[in-house]
N, C-alpha and C positions, 0 to 999 in steps of 0.2 A: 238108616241114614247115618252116615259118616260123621264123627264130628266136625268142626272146619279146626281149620290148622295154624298155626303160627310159622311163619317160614321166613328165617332170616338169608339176609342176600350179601356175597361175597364177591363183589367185583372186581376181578382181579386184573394189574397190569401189569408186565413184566415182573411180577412174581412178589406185588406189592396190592393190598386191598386200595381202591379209589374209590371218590365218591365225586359227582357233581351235580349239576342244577341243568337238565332237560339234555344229558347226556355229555353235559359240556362242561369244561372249566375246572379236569377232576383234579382232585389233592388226595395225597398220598395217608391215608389212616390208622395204617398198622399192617400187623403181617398176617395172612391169612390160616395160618396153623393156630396161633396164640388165640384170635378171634373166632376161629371156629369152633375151640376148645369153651373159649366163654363162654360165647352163647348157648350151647349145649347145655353149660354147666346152670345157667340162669334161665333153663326151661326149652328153647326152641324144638318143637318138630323135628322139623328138618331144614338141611342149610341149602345153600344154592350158589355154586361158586361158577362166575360167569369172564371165563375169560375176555375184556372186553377187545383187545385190540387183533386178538389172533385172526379175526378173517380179514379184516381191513390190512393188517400185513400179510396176508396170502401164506400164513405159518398152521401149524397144530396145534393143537392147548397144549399147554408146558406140564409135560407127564410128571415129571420128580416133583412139583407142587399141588398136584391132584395126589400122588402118594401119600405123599406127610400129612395133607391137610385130612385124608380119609384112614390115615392109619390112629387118628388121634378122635373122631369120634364114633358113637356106637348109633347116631341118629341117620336117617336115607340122606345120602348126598347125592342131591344132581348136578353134575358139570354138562358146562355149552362152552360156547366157543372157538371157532378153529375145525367143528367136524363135518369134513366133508365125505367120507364113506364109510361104510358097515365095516370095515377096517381098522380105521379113526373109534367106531363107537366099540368093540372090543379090545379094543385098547385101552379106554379110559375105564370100560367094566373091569378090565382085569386090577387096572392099577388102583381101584378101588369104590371106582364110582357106581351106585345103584340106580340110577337113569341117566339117560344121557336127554338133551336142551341144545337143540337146533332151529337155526334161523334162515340164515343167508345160506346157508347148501341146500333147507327145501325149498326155497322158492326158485332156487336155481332148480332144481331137480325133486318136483314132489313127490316120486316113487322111492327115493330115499326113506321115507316116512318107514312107508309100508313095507318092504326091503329089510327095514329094522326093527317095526315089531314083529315082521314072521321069524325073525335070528334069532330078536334076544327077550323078544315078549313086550305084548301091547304095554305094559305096566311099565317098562322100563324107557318109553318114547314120550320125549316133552315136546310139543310144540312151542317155540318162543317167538309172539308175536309183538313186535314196536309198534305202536302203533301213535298218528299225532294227526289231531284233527286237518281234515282238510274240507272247506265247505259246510256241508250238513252231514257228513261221514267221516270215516277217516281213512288213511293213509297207510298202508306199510310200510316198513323201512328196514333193511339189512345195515348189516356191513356196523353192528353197534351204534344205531341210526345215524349214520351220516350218507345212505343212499335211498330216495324216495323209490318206493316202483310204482306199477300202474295198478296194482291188487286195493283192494277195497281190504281193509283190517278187519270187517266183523265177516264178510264174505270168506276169507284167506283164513281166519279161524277156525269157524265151521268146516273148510275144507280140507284143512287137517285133521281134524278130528273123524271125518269121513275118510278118509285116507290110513287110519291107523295111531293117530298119536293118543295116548291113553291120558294125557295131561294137557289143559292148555297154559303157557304163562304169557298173561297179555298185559304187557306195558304202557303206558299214556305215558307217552311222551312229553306232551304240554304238562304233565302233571310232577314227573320225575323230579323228587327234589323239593318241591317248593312247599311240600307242607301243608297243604289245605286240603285234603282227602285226595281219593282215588276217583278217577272217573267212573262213576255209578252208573251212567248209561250205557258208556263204553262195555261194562262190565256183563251189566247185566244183557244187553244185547245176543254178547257170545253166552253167559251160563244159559239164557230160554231155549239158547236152538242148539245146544252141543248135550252129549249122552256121558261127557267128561267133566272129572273137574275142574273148574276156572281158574288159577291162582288170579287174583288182584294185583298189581303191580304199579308204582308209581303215584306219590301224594300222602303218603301218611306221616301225621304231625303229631297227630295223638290217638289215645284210646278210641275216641270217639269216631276215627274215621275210620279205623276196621272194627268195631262192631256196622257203620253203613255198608261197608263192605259186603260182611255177610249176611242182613238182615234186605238192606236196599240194592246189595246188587249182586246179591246170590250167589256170593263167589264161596269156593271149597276151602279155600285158603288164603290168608293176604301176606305179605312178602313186606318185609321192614330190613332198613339198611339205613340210610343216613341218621336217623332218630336214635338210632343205638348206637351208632360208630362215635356222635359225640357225643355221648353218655347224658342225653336228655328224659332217659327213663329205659328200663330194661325189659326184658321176656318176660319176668316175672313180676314187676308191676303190671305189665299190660295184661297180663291173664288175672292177674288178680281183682284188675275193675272191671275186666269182660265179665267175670264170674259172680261179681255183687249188682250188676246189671241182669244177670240172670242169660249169659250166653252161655251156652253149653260148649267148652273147648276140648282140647286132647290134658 
């Protein structure tokens, strides 16, 4: 068994880190090379740079800043944003990235998935699912959620992972931002029925909500961004009370 992982998140826009509250509202934080260097340097995993606005512009991820920002650390970086072909994702292998994080081109096209772990290996394919209640379930969304589809989020999960993505990173949208933990049901829904590991994504305010993460909602790894961008505690505080709590991390 794997240990679970700390995984810090780089939301990138026009070549500037953002951060907002349930996708919305973002403010400009810093540069993504200098921040991906910190985090590194104060413990993280692995990082997660997401370019937010490339598929809603109908553009690519911005190569020259997947470069810099992966020539500057020695931890897996997965970039998303902007990939829409097997093309697109050696592209971003070459220029530095160790998985590639797609959204809005699989649910346009879910043999993309598959397509790209037979290229460049299941290990290197992230599935990136948004997801924001709807009813008694939830909701997909592309496009850096600003488009609903008709797909069910824990359903659309699952079937990436059947499809070939060797990672899932599933977002709560209602939760993004605001601080009060990760959707735990949400979470644990996709970690019982997928053979991959879950990243958590969306709602962490403290320690306390990724140790529920990995304990109450099974997830392989939980995903931190606003909580560190304004310097409300670091990688290495958080592991440090995961560790006197008795979680076993990386």
């Amino acid at each position: 068994m794997l240990r679970p992982r700390i995984i810090v998140c780089l939301d990138v826009d026009h070549g500037r880190v953002v951060k907002g509250v349930k996708f919305k509202g973002l403010r400009d934080v810093g540069d993504p090379v200098e921040l991906a260097r910190r985090y590194e340097e104060e413990g993280a995993d692995e990082i997660v740079f997401l370019d937010v606005s490339a598929s809603a512009e109908g553009r690519g991820t911005l190569l020259g800043t997947v470069q810099r920002t992966a020539e500057v650390l020695f931890i897996p970086l997965t970039v998303g944003g902007g990939v829409r072909t097997v093309d697109d994702m050696g592209e971003l292998l070459r220029a530095g990235a160790d998985k590639i994080s797609m959204n809005s081109a699989a649910v346009r096209d879910p043999g993309l998935i598959g397509r790209g772990a037979e290229l460049f290996g299941r290990q290197c394919i992230v599935a990136s699912v948004d997801a924001a209640r709807h009813h008694d379930s939830w909701r997909a969304y592309t496009h850096g959620g600003r488009t609903p589809t008709e797909l069910d989020g824990v359903e659309w999960a699952i079937r990436c992972a059947s499809l070939g993505a060797g990672e899932i990173l599933l977002t709560s949208m209602d939760q993004d931002g605001v601080r009060t933990g990760y959707d735990l049901e949400l979470t644990r829904r996709v970690a019982e029925a997928v053979q991959v590991p879950v990243i958590a994504s969306g709602g962490a305010g403290r320690p306390e909500h990724i140790k529920e993460a990995f304990e109450d909602g099974k997830a392989s790894a939980a995903l931190l961004a606003g909580i560190l961008h304004d310097g409300l505690t670091t990688v290495r505080d958080i592991k440090r009370e995961l560790m006197e709590w008795g979680v076993e991390i990386r």
